[in-house]
C-alpha positions in Angstrom: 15.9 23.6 -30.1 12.8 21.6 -28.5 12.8 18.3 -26.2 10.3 15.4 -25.4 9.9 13.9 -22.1 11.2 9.9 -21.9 10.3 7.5 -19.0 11.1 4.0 -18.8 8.6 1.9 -16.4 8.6 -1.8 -15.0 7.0 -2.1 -12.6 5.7 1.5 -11.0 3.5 2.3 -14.1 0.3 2.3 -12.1 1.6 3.9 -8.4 3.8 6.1 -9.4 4.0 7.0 -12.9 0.5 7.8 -13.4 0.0 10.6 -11.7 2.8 12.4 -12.3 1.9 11.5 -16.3 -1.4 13.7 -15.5 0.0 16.3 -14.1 2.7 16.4 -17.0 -0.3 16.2 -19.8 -2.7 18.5 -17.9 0.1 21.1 -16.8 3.3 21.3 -16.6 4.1 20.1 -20.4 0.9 20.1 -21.8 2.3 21.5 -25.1 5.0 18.5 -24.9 5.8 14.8 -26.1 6.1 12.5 -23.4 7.0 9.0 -24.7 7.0 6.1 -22.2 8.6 2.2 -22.8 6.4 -0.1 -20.8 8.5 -3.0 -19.8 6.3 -4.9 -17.3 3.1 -5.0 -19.5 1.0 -2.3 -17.0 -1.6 -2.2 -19.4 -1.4 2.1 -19.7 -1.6 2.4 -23.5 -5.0 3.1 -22.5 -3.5 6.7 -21.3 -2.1 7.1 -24.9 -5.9 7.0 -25.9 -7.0 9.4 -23.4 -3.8 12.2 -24.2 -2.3 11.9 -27.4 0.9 13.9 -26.8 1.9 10.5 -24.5 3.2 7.6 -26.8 3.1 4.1 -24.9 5.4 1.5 -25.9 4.2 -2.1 -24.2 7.1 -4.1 -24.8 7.0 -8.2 -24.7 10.0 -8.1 -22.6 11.9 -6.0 -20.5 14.9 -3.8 -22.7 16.4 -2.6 -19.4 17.2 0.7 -18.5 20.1 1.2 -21.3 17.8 -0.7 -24.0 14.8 1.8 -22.8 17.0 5.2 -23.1 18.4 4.2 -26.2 14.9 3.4 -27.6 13.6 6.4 -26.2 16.0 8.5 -27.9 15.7 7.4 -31.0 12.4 8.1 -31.2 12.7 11.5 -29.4 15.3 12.1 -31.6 13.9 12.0 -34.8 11.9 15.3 -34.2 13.9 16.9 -31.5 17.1 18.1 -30.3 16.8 16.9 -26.7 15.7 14.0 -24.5 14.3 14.7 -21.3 14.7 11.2 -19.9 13.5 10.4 -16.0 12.8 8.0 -13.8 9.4 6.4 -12.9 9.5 7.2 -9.5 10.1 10.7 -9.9 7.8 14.0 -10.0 9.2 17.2 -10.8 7.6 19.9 -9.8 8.1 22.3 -12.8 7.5 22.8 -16.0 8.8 23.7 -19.7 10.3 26.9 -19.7 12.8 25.5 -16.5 13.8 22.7 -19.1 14.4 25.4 -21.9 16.4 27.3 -19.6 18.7 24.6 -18.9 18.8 23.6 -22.9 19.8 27.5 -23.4 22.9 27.0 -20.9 23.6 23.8 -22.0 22.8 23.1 -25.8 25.1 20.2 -26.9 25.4 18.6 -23.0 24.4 15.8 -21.0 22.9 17.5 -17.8 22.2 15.8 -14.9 20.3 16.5 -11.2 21.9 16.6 -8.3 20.1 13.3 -8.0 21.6 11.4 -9.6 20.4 10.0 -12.7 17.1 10.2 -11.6 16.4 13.3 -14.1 19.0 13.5 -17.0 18.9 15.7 -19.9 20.8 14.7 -22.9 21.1 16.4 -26.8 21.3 14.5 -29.6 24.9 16.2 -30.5 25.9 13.9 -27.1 23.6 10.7 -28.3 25.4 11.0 -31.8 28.7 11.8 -30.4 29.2 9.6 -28.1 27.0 6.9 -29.0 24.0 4.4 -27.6 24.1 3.4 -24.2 25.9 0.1 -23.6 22.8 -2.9 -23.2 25.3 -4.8 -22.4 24.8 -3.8 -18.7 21.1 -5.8 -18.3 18.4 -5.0 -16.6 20.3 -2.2 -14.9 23.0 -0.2 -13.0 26.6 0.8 -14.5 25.3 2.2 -17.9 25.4 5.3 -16.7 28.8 5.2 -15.4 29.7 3.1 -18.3 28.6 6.8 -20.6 30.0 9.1 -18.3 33.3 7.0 -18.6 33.2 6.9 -22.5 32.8 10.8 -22.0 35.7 11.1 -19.9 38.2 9.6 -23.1 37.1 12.3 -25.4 37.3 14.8 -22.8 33.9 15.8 -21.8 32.7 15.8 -18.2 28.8 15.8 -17.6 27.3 19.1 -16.3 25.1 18.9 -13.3 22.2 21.6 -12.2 20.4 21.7 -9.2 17.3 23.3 -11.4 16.4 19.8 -13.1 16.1 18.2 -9.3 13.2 16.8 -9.1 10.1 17.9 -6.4 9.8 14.6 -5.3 12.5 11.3 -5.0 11.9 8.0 -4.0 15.0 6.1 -4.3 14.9 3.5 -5.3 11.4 1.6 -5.9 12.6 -1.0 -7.4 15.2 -2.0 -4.2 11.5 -1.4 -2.2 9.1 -3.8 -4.5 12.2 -6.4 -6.0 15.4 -6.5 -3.9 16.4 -9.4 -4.8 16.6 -8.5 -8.6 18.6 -5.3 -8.0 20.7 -6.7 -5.9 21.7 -9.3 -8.4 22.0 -6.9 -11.1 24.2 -4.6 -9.3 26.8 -7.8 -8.5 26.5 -8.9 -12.0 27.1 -5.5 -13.5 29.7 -4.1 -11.1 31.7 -7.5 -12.8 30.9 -6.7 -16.4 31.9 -3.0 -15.7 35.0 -4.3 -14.3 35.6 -6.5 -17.4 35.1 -3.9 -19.7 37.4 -0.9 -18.4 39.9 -2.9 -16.1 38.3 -1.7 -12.6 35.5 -0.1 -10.9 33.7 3.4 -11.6 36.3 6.2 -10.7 39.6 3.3 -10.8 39.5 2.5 -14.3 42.4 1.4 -15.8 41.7 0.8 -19.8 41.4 3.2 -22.4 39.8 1.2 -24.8 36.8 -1.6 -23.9 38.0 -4.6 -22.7 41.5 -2.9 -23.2 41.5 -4.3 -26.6 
C-alpha cells in the first residue's frame, strides 16, 4: 500500500501553503507525491518546476473543496492506494513512516484528525465504495458530513486518530481573509444539506437523497 499527499488551495497558496510544501519536498516526504489544485490562480506551478514530486493543477475556476478532493483522488488514485488529503492552512509536523503507520491500522478506512477535517486520510476501497464527494455542496462546508452520512447507511463509521493531528492549525483562514464568502456558503449549504437528507448533520431523517 503507498499514499500521495493532496491539498486544495484558494487563496493561502503563497502564506501558508508554501512553506509547509518545502518542508514536505525537502523532509518530511521527500520520497512522496504531493499533488495540489490551485483554485485562485497563485501562480505556484513554478514550485512544480523547481520539485518534481509536486504536481500543480491552476484551475480557471474554483472546483470547491468537494470538486478539489474528488479531483485530487482521482489522480492519486491511479497509482496509489491512499490519499493523504489536507488543508492549506495546516503543517504537520511529521513525516511518512507516521502516515504508514496509520495505513497499517487502518487499510480500507477513512481516518480523520482529531481536528476535524483539517487532515483526512482516505483509501481508495472507501473512494470506490462509497463514491465521489457530493459538488453539489459549492464552494464549501457539509460535504464532509454529507460522506460521513452516506457512510453511516452502509454501516461504517469514520475512524479518528490523534497521530494524523497536525503540528500546527489555523482555523479557519478562509473565515480570517473572506468572511463574507464562508459565511454565505455555510447558510446556503446547511439548506441544501437539509434538502437532501430531511434535517441537519446528526437529525437526519431520510434514508435515501432527497428521500426519493
Amino acid at each position: 500500500m503507498s499514499f500521495a499527499i493532496g491539498i486544495p488551495t484558494l487563496n493561502r497558496g503563497v502564506d501558508l501553503l508554501l512553506p509547509s510544501l518545502i518542508k514536505y519536498a525537502t523532509g518530511d516526504f521527500k520520497d512522496i507525491d504531493i499533488h495540489v489544485v490551485d483554485n485562485g490562480k497563485q501562480s505556484l506551478t513554478f514550485v512544480s518546476e523547481l520539485t518534481p514530486q509536486i504536481h500543480v493543477y491552476e484551475q480557471q475556476h474554483n472546483l470547491g473543496v468537494a470538486g478539489s478532493w474528488n479531483m485530487l483522488c482521482n489522480k492519486i488514485f491511479e497509482s496509489h492506494s491512499h490519499a493523504l488529503i489536507l488543508n492549506d492552512d495546516v503543517y504537520l509536523g511529521y513525516g511518512t513512516e507516521r502516515v504508514k503507520d496509520v495505513i497499517s491500522k487502518y487499510p480500507y478506512s477513512l481516518v480523520q484528525s482529531h481536528i476535524s477535517w483539517s487532515v483526512i486520510l482516505i483509501s481508495k476501497h472507501m473512494y470506490d465504495y462509497i463514491g465521489a464527494f457530493d459538488e453539489t455542496f459549492y464552494p464549501a462546508y457539509y460535504e464532509d458530513s454529507d460522506y460521513l452520512y452516506r457512510m453511516k447507511l452502509k454501516g461504517i463509521i469514520q475512524d479518528v486518530d490523534d497521530s494524523l493531528n497536525p503540528e500546527i492549525i489555523r482555523i479557519s483562514m478562509t473565515q480570517e481573509k473572506d468572511p463574507e464568502l464562508v459565511n454565505e456558503s455555510m447558510r446556503v449549504n446547511r439548506e441544501r444539506y437539509i434538502e437532501k437528507w430531511g434535517n441537519s448533520p446528526l437529525l437526519e431523517t431520510f434514508l435515501t437523497p432527497y428521500n426519493k
